[in-house]
C-alpha positions as CSV (number, residue, x, y, z in Angstrom):
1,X,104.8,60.7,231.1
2,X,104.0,63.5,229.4
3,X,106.5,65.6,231.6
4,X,109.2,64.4,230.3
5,X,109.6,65.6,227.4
6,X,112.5,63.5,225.4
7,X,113.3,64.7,222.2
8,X,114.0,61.4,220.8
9,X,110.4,60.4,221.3
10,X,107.8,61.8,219.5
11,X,104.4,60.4,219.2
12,X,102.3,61.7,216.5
13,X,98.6,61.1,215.6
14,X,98.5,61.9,211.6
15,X,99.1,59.6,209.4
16,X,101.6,61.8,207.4
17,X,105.0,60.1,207.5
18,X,107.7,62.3,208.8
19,X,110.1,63.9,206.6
20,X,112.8,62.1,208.5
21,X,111.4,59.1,207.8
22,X,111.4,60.1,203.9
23,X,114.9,61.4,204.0
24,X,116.0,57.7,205.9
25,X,114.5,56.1,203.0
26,X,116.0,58.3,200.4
27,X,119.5,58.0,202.3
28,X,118.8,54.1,202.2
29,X,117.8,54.1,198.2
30,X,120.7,56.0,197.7
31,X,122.5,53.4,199.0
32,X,121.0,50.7,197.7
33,X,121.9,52.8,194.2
34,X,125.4,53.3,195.2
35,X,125.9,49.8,195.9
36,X,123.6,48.8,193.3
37,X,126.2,50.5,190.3
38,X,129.4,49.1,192.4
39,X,128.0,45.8,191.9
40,X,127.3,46.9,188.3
41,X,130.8,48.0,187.5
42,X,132.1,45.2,189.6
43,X,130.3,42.8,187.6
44,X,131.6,44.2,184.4
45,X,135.4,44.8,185.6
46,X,135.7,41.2,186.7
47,X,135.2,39.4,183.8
48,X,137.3,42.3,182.1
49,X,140.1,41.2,184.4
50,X,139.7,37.5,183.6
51,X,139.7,38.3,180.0
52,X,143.1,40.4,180.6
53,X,144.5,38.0,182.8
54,X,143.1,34.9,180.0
55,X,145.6,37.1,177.1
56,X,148.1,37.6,179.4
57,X,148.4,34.1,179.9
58,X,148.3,33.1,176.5
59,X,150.6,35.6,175.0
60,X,153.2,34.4,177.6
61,X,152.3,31.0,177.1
62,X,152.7,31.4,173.2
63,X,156.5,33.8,174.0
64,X,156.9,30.8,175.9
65,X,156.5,27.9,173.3
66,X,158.4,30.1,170.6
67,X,161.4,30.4,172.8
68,X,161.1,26.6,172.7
69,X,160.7,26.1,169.2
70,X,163.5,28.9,168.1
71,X,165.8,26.8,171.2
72,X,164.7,23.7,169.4
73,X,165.5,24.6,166.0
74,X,168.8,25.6,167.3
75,X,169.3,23.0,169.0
76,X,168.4,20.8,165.6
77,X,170.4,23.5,163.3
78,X,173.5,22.9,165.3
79,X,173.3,19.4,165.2
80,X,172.6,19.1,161.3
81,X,175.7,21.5,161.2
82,X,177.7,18.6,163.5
83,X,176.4,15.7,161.3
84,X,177.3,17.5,158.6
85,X,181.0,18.2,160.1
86,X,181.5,14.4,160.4
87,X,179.8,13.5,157.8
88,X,182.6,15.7,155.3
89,X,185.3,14.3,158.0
90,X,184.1,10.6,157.6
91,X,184.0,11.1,153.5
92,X,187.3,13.1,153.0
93,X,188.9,9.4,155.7
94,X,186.9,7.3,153.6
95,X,188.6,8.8,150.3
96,X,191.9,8.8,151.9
97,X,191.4,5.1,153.1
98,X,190.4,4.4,149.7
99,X,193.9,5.8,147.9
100,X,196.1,3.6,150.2
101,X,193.9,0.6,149.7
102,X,194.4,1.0,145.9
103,X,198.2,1.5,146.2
104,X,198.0,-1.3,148.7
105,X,196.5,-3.5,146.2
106,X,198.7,-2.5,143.3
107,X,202.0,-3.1,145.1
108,X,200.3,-6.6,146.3
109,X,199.6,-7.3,143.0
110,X,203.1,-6.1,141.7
111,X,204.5,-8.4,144.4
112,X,202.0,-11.2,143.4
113,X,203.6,-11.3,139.3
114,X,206.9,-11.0,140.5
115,X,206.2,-14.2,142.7
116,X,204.8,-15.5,140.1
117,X,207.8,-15.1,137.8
118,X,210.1,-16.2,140.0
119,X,208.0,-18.9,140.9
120,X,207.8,-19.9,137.1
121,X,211.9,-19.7,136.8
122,X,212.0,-21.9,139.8
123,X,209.9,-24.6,138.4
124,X,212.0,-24.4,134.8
125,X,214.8,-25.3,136.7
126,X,213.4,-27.6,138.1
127,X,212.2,-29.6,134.8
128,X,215.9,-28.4,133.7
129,X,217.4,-30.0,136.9
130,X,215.1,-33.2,136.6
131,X,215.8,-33.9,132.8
132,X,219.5,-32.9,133.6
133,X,219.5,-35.5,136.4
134,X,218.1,-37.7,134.5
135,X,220.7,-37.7,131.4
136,X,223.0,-37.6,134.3
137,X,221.1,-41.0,135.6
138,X,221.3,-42.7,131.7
139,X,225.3,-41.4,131.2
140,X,226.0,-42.8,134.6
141,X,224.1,-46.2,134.2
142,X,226.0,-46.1,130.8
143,X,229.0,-45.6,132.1
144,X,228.4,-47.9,135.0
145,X,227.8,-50.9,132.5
146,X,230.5,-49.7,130.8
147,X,232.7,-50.3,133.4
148,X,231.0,-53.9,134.6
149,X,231.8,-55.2,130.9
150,X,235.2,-54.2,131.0
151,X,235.5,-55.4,134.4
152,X,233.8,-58.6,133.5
153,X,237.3,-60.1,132.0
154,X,238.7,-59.9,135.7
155,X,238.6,-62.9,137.8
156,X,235.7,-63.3,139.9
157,X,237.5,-62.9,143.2
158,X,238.7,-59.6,142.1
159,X,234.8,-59.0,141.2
160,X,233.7,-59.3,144.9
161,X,236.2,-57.4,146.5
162,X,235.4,-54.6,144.0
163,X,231.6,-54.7,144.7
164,X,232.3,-54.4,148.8
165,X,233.8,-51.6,148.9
């Protein structure tokens, strides 16, 4: 075995570890290094990215709730501006409404004393025509018995023939 020489293979008898050996482990600290300070910076850049992506999110969340406050204020501001619109139109119909009503009411009222005057000349002719009816009544009862006594005289056949027809 000794004749064939591989170069791979190397036995040695000293106790002195290769350089090779050395330089693997070196190669494999430096690794372990290299992958120690990745994990190092990694560590350290993600919860830098959370706390980036955390503001982010909140300053668009906050843009987000001011566009819908300044909307809603709008939205409230036109509306007060409306109400207030109908609010003037509803007065300026109300005052209007309350001019005609008050002419309304005065021409009733003119109507309601001019009623009531002619309805006050109505009943004094009334009494007038009553009291003139009833002279009327007394001068023709008067006259009536005026006649009977002068017809009285008559004879009575005459009488009843007169009071038939």
């Amino acid at each position: 075995m000794t004749t064939n020489e591989d170069s791979k293979f190397k036995m040695r008898i000293d106790d002195d570890e290769p350089e090779d050996f050395k330089s693997q482990e070196d190669i494999h600290d430096l690794r372990v290094e290299k992958l120690s300070k990745r994990i190092n910076r990694i560590s350290i850049l993600i919860p830098c990215l959370i706390f980036l992506i955390a503001i982010a999110g909140y300053l668009d969340l906050k843009k987000s709730i001011s566009r819908t406050d300044s909307t809603g204020s709008m939205g409230v501001k036109a509306l007060s501006k409306e109400l207030q619109s109908k609010f003037s139109s509803l007065s300026l119909r109300q005052a209007n409404l309350e001019d005609t009503l008050s002419k309304k009411i005065e021409a009733i009222e003119k109507s309601a004393a001019s009623i009531q005057a002619n309805l006050n000349k109505a009943t004094t002719a009334i009494k007038y025509i009553r009291s003139a009816r009833k002279a009327d009544n007394k001068k023709m009862g008067a006259a009536i018995a005026t006649i009977e006594k002068k017809l009285s005289p008559l004879p009575g056949g005459l009488e009843d023939r007169y009071r038939r027809s």
